[in-house]
N, C-alpha and C positions, 0 to 999 in steps of 0.2 A: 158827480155834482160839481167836480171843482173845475171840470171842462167844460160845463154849462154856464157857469158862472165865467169866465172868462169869452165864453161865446159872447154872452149878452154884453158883458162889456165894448169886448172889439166888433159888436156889430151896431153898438152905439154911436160907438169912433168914428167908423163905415162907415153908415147914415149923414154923421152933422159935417164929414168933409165932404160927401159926395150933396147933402142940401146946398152947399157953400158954394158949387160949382154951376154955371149958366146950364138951365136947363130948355128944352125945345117945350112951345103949345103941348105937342104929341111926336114924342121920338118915335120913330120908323122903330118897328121890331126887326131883328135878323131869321129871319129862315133859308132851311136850305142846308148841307152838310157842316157839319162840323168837328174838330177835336179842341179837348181839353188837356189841361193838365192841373194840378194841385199839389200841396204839401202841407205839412202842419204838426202838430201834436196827436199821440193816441196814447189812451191808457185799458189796459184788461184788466177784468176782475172775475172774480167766481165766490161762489158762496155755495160748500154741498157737504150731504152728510155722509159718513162712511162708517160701517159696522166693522169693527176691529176683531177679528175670533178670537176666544181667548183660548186654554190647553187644559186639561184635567191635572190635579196632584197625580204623582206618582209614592207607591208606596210597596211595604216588603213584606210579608209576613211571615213568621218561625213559632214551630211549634214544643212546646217544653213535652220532651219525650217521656217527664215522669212524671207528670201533671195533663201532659193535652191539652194544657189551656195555649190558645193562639194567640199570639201577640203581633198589633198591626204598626208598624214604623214609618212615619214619613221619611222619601228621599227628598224629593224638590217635590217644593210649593208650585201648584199651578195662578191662571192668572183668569179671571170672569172675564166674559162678552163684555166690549164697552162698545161705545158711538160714538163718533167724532163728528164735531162741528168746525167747519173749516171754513175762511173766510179769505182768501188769498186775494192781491192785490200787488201786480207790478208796477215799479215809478213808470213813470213818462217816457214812454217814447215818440218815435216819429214814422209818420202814414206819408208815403205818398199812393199817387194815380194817375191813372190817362185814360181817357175813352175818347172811344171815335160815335158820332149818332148824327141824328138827323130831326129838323126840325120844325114842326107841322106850322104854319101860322094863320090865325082862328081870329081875324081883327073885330067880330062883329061879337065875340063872344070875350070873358074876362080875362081868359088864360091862351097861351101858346101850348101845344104838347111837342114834347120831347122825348126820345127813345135813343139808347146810348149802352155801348158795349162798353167794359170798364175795367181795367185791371187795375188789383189794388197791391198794394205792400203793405207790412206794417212790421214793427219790430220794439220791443221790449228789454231790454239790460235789467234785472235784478229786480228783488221787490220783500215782501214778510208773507207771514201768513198767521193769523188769528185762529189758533187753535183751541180745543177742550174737549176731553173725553170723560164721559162718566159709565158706571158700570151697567151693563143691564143685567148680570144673572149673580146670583152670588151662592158661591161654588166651596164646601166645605176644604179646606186648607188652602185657596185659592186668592191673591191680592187682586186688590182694587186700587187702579191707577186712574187719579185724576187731576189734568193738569189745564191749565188755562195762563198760554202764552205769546208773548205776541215775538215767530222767530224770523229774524232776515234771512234772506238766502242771497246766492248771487250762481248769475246762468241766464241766461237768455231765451226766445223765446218769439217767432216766425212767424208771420200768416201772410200767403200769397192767395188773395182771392180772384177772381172770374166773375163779373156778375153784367146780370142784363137790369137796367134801371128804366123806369119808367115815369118823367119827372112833367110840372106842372110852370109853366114860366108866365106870370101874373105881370095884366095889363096896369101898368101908370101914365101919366102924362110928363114925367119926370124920366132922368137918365137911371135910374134906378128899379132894378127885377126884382123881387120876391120869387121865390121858387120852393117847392118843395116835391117830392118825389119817395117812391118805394124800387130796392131791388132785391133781385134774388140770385143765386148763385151757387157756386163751390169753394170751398175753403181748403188748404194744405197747411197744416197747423205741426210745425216741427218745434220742438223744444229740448232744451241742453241744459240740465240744472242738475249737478251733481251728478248720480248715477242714473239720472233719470232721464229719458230719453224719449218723447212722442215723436211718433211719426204720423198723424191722422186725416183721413179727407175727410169733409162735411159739408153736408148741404150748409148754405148763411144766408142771412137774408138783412137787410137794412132801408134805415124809416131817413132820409134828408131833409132838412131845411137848410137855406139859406139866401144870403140878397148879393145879385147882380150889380155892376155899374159901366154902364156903356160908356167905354173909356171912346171909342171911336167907332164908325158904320163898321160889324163885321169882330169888335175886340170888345172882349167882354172881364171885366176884375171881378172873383167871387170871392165873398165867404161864406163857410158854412158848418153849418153840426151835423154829423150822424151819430147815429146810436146803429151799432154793428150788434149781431147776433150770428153762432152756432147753433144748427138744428139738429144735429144726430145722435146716434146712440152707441157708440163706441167709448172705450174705457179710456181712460186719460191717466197716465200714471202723476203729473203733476198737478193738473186738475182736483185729480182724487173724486174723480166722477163718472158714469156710462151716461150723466145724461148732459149732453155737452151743451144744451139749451141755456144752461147756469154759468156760462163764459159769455160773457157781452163785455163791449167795448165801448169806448164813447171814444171820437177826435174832433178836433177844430182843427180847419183848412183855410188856409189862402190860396187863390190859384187865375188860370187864367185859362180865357174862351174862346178861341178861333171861327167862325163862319165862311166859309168859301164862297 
């Protein structure tokens, strides 16, 4: 949310310098090949649950050889099932990209289509995680841990994605595009946090918005939001999830658009 709320700011900004600037009756749209590039801000998050196993007491029993009564002794205490509620959250880091695509142009209809191959970066330094377990079984000589904390950690934390996007570049009579767009892809998700260690691929898929400013015929200034998602089913030890759909991302980008 706090990368949304900063989107809409700097795309407020965006807007009333680019109103500010002379604009054409009806600016020429660019099609035809092009590359990009961007950078900006990204933040991950997760939010999942994990069942903790807990262990049985152990215990001894001795028999009075002139009585035969059994006598049963605790050694060590066991510990009951709990569940954990985890709610993990790294600061701010920084996304960039580049894609190559191509550019259909549709002048009798609202929108231009666009199609673009993309490779992404991203990268995360440190973050907490919002924890709390409660019991689920409760196990005769057995404790019950329940804590509710919020702990930092520090470690970092990769994602090299691959995606094909499929985006919407909307008609004005102004130097300024709207756009919005869907892609899909592969993700390599490596993470270094303490003894913890992912190495995971996953399908990803991600939802774009953002507005264009045709700085000149062929150059184009963007900004934009996505909201990034993992789709698979693989275990994540810092996650603390198989279902890796519970990792999404939000970033805000600046960047810029070449047409050949």
């Amino acid at each position: 949310m706090k990368s949304l709320r900063a989107f809409i700011l700097g795309l407020a900004v965006f807007s009333l310098c680019a109103s500010l600037a002379p604009a054409n009756a009806q600016v020429e749209a660019d099609g035809g090949l092009y590359w990009s590039m961007r950078g900006g801000l990204s933040q991950v998050a997760n939010a999942s649950i994990v069942d903790v196993p807990g262990y049985p007491a152990t215990y001894t029993q001795t028999t009075d050889p002139t009585t035969g009564v059994v006598t049963t002794t605790l050694v060590t205490r066991g510990l009951n099932d709990h569940r954990g509620l985890r709610d993990l959250e790294m600061d701010y880091g920084w996304v960039a990209g580049a894609a190559i695509g191509y550019t259909w142009l549709y002048p009798d209809n609202s929108a231009d289509l666009r199609m673009e191959f993309e490779g992404i970066y991203r990268r995360n330094v440190n973050g907490s995680v919002d924890a709390q377990y409660y019991p689920t079984t409760n196990n005769p000589d057995s404790d019950s841990i329940y804590t509710a904390a919020n702990l930092p950690f520090k470690g970092s934390v990769s994602f090299r994605s691959a995606m094909f996007n499929v985006m919407l570049d909307f008609h004005t009579p102004t130097r300024i595009v709207p756009y919005v767009g869907l892609g899909a892809g592969v993700t390599h998700l490596v993470s270094k946090v303490g003894a913890i260690n992912d190495d995971l691929l996953s399908p990803s898929w991600q939802a774009i918005g953002g507005v264009g400013y045709k700085l000149s015929p062929g150059t184009m200034l963007t900004l934009e939001f996505r909201y990034f998602a993992l789709v698979g089913d693989e275990w994540s030890d810092l996650f603390q999830t198989d279902d890796l759909n519970s990792i999404e991302f939000d970033d805000w980008s600046m960047g810029v658009r070449f047409t050949f």
